[in-house]
Structures are given as structure tokens and as C-alpha cells.
C-alpha positions in Angstrom: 0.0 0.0 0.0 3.1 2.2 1.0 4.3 1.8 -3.1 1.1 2.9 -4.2 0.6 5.8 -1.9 4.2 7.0 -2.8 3.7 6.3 -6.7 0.2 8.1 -6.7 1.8 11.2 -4.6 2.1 14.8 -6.1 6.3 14.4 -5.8 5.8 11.0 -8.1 3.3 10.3 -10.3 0.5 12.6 -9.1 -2.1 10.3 -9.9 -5.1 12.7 -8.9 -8.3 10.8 -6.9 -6.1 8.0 -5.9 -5.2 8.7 -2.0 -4.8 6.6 1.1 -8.4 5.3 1.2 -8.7 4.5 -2.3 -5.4 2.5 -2.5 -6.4 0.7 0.7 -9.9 -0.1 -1.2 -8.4 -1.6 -4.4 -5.5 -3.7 -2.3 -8.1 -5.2 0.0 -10.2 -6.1 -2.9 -7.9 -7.8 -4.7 -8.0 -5.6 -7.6 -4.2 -4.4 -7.1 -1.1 -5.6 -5.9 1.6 -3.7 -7.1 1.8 0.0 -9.5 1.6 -2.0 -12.6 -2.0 -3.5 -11.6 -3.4 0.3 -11.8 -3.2 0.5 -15.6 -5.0 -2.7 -15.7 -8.4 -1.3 -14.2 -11.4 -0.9 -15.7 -14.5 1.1 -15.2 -16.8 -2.3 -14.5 -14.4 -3.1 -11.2 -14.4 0.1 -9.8 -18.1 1.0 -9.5 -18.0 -2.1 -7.7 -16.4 -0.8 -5.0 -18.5 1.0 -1.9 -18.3 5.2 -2.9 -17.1 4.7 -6.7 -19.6 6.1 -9.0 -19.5 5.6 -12.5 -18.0 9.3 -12.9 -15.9 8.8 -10.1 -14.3 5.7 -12.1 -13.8 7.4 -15.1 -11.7 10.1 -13.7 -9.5 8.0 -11.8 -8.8 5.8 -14.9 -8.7 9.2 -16.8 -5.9 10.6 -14.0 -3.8 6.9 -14.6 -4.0 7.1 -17.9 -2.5 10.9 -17.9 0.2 9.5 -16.0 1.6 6.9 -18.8 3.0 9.8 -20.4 5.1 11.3 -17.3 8.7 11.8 -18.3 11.0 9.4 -16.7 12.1 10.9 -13.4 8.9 10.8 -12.3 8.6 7.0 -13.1 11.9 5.9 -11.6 10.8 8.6 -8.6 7.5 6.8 -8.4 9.4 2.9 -8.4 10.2 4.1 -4.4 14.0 3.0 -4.8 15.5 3.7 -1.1 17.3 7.2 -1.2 16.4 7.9 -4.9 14.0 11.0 -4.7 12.8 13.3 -7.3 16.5 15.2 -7.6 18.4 11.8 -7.9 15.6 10.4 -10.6 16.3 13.4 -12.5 20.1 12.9 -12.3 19.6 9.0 -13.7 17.1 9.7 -16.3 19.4 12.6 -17.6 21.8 10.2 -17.6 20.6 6.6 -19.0 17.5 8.4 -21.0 15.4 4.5 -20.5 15.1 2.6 -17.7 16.0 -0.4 -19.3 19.6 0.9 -19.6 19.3 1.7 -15.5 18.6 -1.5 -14.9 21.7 -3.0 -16.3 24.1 -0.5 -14.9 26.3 -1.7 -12.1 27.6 -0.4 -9.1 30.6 0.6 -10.7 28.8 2.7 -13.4 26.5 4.3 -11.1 29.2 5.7 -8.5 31.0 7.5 -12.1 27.9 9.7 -11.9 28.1 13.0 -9.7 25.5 12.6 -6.6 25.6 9.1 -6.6 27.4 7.3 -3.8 28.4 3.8 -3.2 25.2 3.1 -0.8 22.6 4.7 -3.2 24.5 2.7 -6.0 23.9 -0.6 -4.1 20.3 0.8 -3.2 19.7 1.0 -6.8 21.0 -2.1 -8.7 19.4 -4.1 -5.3 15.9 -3.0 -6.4 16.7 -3.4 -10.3 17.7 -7.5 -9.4 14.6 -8.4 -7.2 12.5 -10.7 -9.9 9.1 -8.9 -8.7 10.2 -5.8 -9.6 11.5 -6.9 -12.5 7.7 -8.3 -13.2 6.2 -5.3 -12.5 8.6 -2.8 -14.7 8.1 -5.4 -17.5 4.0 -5.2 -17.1 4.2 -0.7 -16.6 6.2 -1.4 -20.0 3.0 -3.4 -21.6 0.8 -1.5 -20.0 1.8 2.2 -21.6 3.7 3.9 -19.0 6.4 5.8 -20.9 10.1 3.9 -19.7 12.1 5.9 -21.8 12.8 8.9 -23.4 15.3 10.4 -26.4 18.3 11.8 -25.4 18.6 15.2 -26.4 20.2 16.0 -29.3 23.7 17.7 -29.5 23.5 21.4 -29.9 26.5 23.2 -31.3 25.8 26.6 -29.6 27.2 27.2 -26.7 24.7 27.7 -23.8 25.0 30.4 -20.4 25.4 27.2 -18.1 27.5 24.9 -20.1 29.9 23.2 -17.8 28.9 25.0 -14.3 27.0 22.6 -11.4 24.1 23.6 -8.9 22.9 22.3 -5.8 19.3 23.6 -4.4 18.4 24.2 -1.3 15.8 25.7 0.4 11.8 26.9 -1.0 12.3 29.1 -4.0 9.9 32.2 -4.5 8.9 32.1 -7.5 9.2 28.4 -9.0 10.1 25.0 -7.5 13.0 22.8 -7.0 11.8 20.5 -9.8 10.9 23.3 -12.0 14.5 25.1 -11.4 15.9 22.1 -11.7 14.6 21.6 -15.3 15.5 25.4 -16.2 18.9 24.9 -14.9 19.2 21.5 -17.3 17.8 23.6 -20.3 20.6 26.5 -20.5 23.3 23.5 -20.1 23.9 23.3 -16.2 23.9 20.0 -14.3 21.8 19.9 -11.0 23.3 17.2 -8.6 21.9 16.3 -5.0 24.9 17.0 -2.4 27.3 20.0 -2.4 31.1 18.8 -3.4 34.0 20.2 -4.6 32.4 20.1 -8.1 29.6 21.9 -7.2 29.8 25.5 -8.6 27.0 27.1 -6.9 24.5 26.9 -4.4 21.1 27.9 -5.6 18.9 29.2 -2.3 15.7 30.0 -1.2 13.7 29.9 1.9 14.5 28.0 5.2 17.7 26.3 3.2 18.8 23.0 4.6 21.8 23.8 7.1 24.2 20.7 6.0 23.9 21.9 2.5 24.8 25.3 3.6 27.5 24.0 6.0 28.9 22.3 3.3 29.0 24.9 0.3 30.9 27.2 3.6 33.6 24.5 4.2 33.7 24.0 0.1 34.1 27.7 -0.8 30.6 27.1 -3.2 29.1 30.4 -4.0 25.6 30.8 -3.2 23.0 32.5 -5.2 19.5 33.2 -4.8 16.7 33.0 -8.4 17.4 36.4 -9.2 21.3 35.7 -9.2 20.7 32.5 -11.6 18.6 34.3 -13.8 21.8 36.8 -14.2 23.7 33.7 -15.0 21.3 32.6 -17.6 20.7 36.1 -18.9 24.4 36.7 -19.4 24.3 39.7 -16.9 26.4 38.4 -14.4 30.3 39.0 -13.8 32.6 36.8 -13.8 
């Protein structure tokens, strides 16, 4: 029940009209075992269930079937993978563009990529070689969710954040982490999940966690608030 709450949740999937009770109604009946069992439903089993109305029904199954076109983060967010969060996702879809190609990597390969230590690495290839969630990535696969996606294509032109890496931290004012994140990606930047020596700047907002700020101190990592990386971006900043 856990999975499916945390697939289902705004930071995942954001399956809209599927919450705790709903999830606890389809496990006890039967109808649903795992995340891959949602895009199996129909309209007939739900309005079986106490409370589900035919409209009801079809806008749940209109909400899971929205979600088969999520772009992978959010899938490999949703799988609940132990330390993998919505940041990390991002880093590994950016990185292996298909899940299939995540599931083959090794610890080896996975500790080569910036914010990924060796107990997320084992966290992640752990959860890739149980055979049930092998199962139940195959059936998402069958089913329609989207597993990969195309790799961007080279650009020749130079962009404002080719090269330079950001940590965030914090509640920004105007947009959020995943939505910074993405911006940040777009004009060439990398967005990684701890603050290292590689880390170039420290993109702030509200109530910013204290290690990360601790950290980017003891590192010499120059922080900046949105305005600051809108400079960057806007080629307005010195050097």
C-alpha cells in the first residue's frame, strides 16, 4: 500500500483521486497488488467498490491514464527505490534516458555519476535485481507507462550554463525545486543532489537545509538566490 501511496503522490506520479483510502480499497479487494495493476483497471471493477460512482471511475482511470506519459524521473521517482528522490531520478534519467539501460548498470557505473554514492548505488542495482520488480517494470512497460525517453540531441551553440554545477536548497519564490531544476538543465547546467567540490554554486531559497549550507561554507561554493541564476542565464552576471 506504501508503493502505491508513494507512486500516486504529487512528488511521483501525481495520480489525482487516488489517496490513502482509495489505494487501501483496491489492495483489500484484490483488484491491485503492485503499480503495474493500476493500468490494468477498468470502469466495471471500480463502481463495484462501496463510494465509486460511474463518474468517479472514469476520472480516476482518466488521472492513470494521464500518467503513462510522465517523463521518466517521475517514473523511476515513483518505483520508491530507497534514497532515490525526485532530484536523484532526475540525475539518472538525464543520464541513461530509458530505464532499461538503468537497470543494467552496475555499481561501478553508477558511482561515475556525480551525486551518486556507493550506498545509493547498491540501493539502486538491489531494487533493479529483485524478480518482482522486475515483473512489475516489464507489465508498466506493456501496460503504456512511458520507460524511456530520447536523449537530447547535441547542440553546437554554446549555452549560459555549459559546464557550471548547482545544488538547491531551500523553498524558491517564485518556482520550485523540480521546476528550477529543469531550467537549470535547459541552459546547459547540471543539478546534482549534495554540495562537493564540483559543485559550482549553491542555488537558495527559503529556510535552506543547514548541511547543504554548512557544506557549500567549508567547500568555498558560492551561493546565489533566483534572481542571481537568472543573471547567470541572462548573461548579466560577472565573472
Amino acid at each position: 500500500m506504501r508503493r502505491i501511496e508513494h507512486w500516486a503522490s504529487r512528488g511521483a506520479l501525481d495520480v489525482d483521486g487516488l489517496g490513502i483510502r482509495v489505494t487501501h480499497m483496491l489492495v483489500d479487494a484484490g483488484l491491485v497488488r503492485d503499480v503495474a495493476d493500476l493500468y490494468a483497471l477498468d470502469k466495471e471493477q471500480l463502481v463495484a467498490l462501496e463510494g465509486f460512482q460511474e463518474k468517479r471511475a472514469e476520472n480516476l482511470l482518466r488521472a492513470l491514464d494521464a500518467t503513462r506519459e510522465r517523463p521518466l524521473w517521475r517514473v523511476i521517482t515513483g518505483l520508491g527505490i530507497r534514497g532515490v528522490g525526485s532530484q536523484v531520478a532526475q540525475i539518472l534519467a538525464n543520464h541513461y534516458h530509458a530505464l532499461e539501460a538503468l537497470m543494467q548498470a552496475g555499481e561501478d557505473d553508477l558511482v561515475e555519476i556525480e551525486g551518486i554514492g556507493p550506498i545509493l548505488a547498491a540501493n539502486i542495482v538491489a531494487f533493479f535485481q529483485q524478480p518482482h520488480n522486475q515483473d512489475m517494470i516489464e507489465r508498466l512497460g506493456e501496460r503504456g507507462v512511458r520507460l524511456a525517453e530520447e536523449a537530447p540531441a547535441q547542440e553546437s551553440a554554446a549555452k549560459p550554463l555549459d559546464g557550471l554545477t548547482f545544488v538547491i536548497t531551500g523553498t524558491l519564490p517564485s518556482m520550485t525545486r523540480d521546476e528550477a531544476a529543469s531550467l537549470i538543465e535547459s541552459h546547459g547546467g547540471r543539478v546534482t543532489g549534495s554540495v562537493s567540490g564540483n559543485t559550482d554554486y549553491l542555488l537558495v531559497g527559503d529556510k535552506p537545509g543547514a548541511s547543504k549550507t554548512r557544506q557549500a561554507e567549508k567547500q568555498n561554493v558560492p551561493t546565489l538566490e533566483i534572481d542571481g541564476l537568472m543573471a547567470l542565464i541572462e548573461g548579466e552576471a560577472d565573472s
